[in-house]
N, C-alpha and C positions, 0 to 999 in steps of 0.2 A: 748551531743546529738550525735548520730550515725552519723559519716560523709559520709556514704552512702545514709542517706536520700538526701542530698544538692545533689550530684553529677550530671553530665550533663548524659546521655543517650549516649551509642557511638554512633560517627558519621561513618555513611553509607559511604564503600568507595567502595562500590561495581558499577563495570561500567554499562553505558543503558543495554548492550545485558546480562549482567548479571540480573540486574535487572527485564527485559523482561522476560528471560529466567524462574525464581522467579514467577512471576504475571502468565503465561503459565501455570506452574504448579501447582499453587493454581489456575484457572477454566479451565474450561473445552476446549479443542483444538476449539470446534465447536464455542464455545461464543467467545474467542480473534479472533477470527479467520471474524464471522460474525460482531464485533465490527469495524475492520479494512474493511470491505468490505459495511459497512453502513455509510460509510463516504462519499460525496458529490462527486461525479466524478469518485472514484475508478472501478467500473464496466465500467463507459463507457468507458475507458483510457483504463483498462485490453482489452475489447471489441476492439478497436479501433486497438493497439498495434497488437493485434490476427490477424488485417489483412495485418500489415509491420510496418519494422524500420521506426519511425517517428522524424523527427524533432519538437524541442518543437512550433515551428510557426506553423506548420504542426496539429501535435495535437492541441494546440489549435481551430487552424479555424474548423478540425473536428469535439470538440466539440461543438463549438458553444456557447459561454457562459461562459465559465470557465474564471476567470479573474486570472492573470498572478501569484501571490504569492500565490493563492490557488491552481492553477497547480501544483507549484513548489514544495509547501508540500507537496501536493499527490505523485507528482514524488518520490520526495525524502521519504514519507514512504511506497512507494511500493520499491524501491532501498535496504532501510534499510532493507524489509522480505526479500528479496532475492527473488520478484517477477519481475521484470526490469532490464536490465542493462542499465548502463548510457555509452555511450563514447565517450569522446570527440575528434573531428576531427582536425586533425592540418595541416589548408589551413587558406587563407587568403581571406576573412575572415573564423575565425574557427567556427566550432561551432557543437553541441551535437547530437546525438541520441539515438534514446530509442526504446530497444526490450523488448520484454517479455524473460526471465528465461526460463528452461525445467519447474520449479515451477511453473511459471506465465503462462505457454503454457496450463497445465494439469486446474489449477484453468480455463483459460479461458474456456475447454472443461465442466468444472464443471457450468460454466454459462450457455453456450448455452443450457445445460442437463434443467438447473431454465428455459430458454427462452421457451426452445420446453411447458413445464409446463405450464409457465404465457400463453403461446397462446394458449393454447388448454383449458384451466379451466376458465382466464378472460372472454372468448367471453360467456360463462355459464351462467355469473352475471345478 
């Protein structure tokens, strides 16, 4: 019997951002792109961010609702696009904040563009 039939499949040892990088270029910028912004919070956080460095207490109470490890992964996948930065303060006690990116500034411009939209076409309905 051919010993390449048996054999295992190599193993992927390519990192996230390469991997990311990979799935990007198989679809289209618009679809990853809206994939990641139709995720639970993402807008209002961008939204929120757009108007100051926020502490995560801060953000939260702004949003209203968000419970704390779902924050945390929105924080951390908008950090990972390079739409946030994270930085931690070192006082006693320490503790984090969060701005929007030049990336994460121009997407928020890219929102308000969808807002002015939603308010002028919704009131139509």
């Amino acid at each position: 019997m051919d010993a390449g039939l048996h054999s295992q499949p190599p193993v992927n040892h390519r990192s996230r951002a390469e991997r990311r990088a990979a799935a990007q270029r198989a679809e289209g910028a618009a679809t990853v792109a809206l994939t990641i912004l139709g995720q639970k919070w993402v807008l209002r956080i961008v939204r929120e961010l757009g108007l100051r460095t926020q502490r995560f207490c801060e953000l939260q109470d702004a949003l209203g609702g968000a419970n704390s490890a779902t924050l945390s992964q929105r924080l951390k996948l908008l950090e990972d696009e390079g739409l946030i930065d994270r930085r931690a303060v070192s006082e006693t006690p320490p503790w984090v904040e969060y701005s929007l990116t030049q990336k994460g500034i121009d997407l928020r411009r890219a929102i308000a563009g969808i807002d002015r939209w939603a308010d002028r076409w919704a009131s139509m309905q």
